[in-house]
N, C-alpha and C positions, 0 to 999 in steps of 0.2 A: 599308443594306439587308442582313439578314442572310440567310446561304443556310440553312434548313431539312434540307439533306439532310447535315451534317458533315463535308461537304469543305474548311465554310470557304474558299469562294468570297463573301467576303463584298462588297457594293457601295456608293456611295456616290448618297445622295438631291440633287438638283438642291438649288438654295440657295434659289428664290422660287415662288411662287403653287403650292405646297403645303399642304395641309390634312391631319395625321396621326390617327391614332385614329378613325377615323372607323366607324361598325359596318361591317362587311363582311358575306361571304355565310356567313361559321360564328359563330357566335351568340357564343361564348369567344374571338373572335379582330377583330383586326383590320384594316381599310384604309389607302388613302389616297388623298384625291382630289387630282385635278390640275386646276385652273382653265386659264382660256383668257391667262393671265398668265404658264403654265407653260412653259418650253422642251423639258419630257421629265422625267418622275416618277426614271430614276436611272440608273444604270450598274455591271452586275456583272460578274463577270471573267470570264477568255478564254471563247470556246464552245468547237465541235467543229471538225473539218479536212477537209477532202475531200469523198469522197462518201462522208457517212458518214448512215449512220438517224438519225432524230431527233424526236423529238415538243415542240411550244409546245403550251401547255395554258394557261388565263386564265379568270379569271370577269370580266365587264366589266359595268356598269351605265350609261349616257350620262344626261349630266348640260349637253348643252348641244346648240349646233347639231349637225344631221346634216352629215358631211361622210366623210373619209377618213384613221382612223387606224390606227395602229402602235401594238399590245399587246405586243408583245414580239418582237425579231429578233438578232440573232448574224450575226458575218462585218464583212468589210469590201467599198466599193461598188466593182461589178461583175458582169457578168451573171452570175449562177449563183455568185458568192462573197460573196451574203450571203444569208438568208431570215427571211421574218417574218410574223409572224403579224398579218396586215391584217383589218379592216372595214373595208368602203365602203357607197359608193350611185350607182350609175349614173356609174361613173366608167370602167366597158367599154363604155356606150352600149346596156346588153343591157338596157334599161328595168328591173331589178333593183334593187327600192329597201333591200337589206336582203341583203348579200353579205360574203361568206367567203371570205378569201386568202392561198393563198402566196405572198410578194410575193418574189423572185428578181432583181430590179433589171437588166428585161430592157427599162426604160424606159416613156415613155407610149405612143406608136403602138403599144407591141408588147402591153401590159396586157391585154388582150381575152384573150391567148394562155395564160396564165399558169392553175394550177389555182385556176379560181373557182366560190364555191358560193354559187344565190341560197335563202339560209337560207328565205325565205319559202315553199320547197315541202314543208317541215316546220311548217309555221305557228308560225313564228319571228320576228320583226320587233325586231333587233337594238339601235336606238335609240329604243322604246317607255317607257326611261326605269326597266325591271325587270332583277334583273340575270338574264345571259346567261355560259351556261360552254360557252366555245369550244375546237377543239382542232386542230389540224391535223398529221398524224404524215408521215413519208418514211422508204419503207422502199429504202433503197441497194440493196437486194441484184434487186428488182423496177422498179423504177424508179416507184414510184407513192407518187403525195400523198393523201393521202386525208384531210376535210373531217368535222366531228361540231360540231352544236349542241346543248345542251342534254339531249345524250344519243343525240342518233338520228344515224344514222351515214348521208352524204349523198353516201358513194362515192367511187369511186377517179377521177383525171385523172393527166394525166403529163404532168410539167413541160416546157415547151416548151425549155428548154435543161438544160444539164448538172450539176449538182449538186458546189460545186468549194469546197465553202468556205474560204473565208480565216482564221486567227487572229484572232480581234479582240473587243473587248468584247463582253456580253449587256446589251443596249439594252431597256428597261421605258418604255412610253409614250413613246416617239420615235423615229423614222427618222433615217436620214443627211443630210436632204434635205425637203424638203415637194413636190413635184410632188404625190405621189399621198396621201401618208400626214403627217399634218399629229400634233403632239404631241396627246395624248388630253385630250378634255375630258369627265371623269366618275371612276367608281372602277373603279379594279383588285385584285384578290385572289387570293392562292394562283395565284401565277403561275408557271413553271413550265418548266424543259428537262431533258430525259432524252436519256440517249445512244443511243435504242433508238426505234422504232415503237411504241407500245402496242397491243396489239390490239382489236377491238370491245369486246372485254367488259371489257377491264381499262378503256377510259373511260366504258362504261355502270356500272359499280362506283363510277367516283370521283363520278360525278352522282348517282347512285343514294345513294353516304355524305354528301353533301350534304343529303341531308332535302327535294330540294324533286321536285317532280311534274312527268313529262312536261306540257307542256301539246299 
């Protein structure tokens, strides 16, 4: 897995039920899908530490059943010392068939608590099978998550605990764990951590150079 941004953080791809080249969401570029055979699409190196800002950024496309995955997380497990960038579906009970998460590993009873966004009040519908560019930013210094599908920016929440991150790999299509977030079954592209928040407009820009249309 190579890192794009020259730091040379580069990763390594899982060994089975991967599928490479595959078109993705920039015309000149491309995927990789991860089948239901897959344990997790790969592993990049260390993230960030503490409580530090940080934006997961993904395009995702679902290519199989609806359930509860992990597109990209950083840290190791423990509340508030990992975070990731989850899709679900009524997995808070909040009848939300089509949700946005920072997932913080504050467990399942607590799930509910956690910043979650039901994409659907943007008319969104995340496992529709088109793809979907997700983003979820934390700004340290405010203490807020703040949620963007497809471009539209679905506001701020505040993490129900404390923002503590661990050392640890940068996780592509898998969790620590399967309770909540099970390995991705579909495509992922132009995936993505930055040491920083982005602000509205810098991730209405990245969907905007994407070529494709609010829906």
């Amino acid at each position: 897995m190579c890192d794009s941004s020259g730091a040379g953080r580069n990763g390594t791809y899982a060994s089975s039920g991967l599928k490479y080249g595959v078109t993705g969401i920039v015309s000149d570029d491309r995927a990789v899908t991860a089948s239901s055979s897959s344990s997790g699409v790969g592993t990049g190196a260390t993230g960030l530490v503490g409580n530090h800002s940080f934006t997961l950024e993904a395009w995702f496309r679902s290519t199989g059943t609806i359930q509860g995955e992990s597109l990209v997380n950083m840290g190791q497990a423990g509340e508030g010392n990992i975070a990731g960038l989850s899709i679900w579906t009524s997995n808070t009970g909040d009848g939300g068939l089509s949700q946005l998460a920072l997932d913080l590993y504050v467990g399942v009873p607590y799930a509910s608590t956690l910043p979650i966004w039901n994409t659907q009040t943007a008319g969104v519908n995340l496992w529709d099978g088109h793809w979907h560019y997700v983003v979820v930013t934390y700004n340290a210094r405010t203490g807020a998550a703040t949620g963007y599908v497809d471009g539209h920016d679905l506001g701020a929440r505040t993490p129900p605990t404390k923002v503590n991150l661990l050392a640890g790999p940068i996780r592509v299509g898998y969790w620590v764990d399967s309770y909540l977030n099970h390995p991705v079954i579909g495509v992922e592209d132009e995936v993505a951590v930055y040491p920083a928040a982005l602000s509205p407009a810098q991730v209405k820009a990245h969907f905007v150079a994407s070529g494709r249309r609010f829906r």
